[in-house]
N, C-alpha and C positions, 0 to 999 in steps of 0.2 A: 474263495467259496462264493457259490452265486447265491443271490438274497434266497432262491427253495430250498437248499441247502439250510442256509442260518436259520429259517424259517422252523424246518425239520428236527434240529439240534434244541430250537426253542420248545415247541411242543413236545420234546423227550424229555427234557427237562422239566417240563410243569407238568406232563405225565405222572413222572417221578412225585411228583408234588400233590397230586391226586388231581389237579389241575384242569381238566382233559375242553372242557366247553368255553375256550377262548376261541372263538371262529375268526374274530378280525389278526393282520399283523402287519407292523410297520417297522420296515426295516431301515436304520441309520449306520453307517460305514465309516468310522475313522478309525486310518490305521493305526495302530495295525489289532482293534478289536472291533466288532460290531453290535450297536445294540438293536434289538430285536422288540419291538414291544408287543405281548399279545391282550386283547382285550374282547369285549363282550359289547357289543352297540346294543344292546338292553339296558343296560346300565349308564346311567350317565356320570358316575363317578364311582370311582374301586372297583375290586375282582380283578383285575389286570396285571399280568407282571411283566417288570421289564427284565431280560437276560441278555448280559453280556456275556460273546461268545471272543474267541480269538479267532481270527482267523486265518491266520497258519494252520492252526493245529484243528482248529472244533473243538479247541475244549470250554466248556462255558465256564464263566471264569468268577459270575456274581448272579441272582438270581434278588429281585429286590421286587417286592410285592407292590401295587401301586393301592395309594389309598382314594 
């Protein structure tokens, strides 16, 4: 999957989560899952989640709230 992708599966995910105004993301890649971090630069700490997605499939696999 390329990082728009992961990126994309991220933001569905915290969608899901009611989540929707994380504008920043930084994406990490080791296989075989990726983590995904989204966040908010208004904030200088919390709001942000990091989701681990797999990447074979796109199924995200943990969703862990950053504090």
């Amino acid at each position: 999957m390329t990082d728009a992708q992961l990126i994309a599966v991220a933001r569905a995910a915290a969608s899901e989560l009611g989540r929707e105004s994380l504008p920043d993301a930084e994406v990490l890649t080791r296989e075989p899952a990726a983590e995904v971090l989204l966040s908010d630069p208004r904030y200088a700490r919390g709001g942000g989640l990091l989701v681990i997605i797999d990447t074979a499939t796109g199924t995200v696999l943990r969703v862990v709230p950053q504090l």
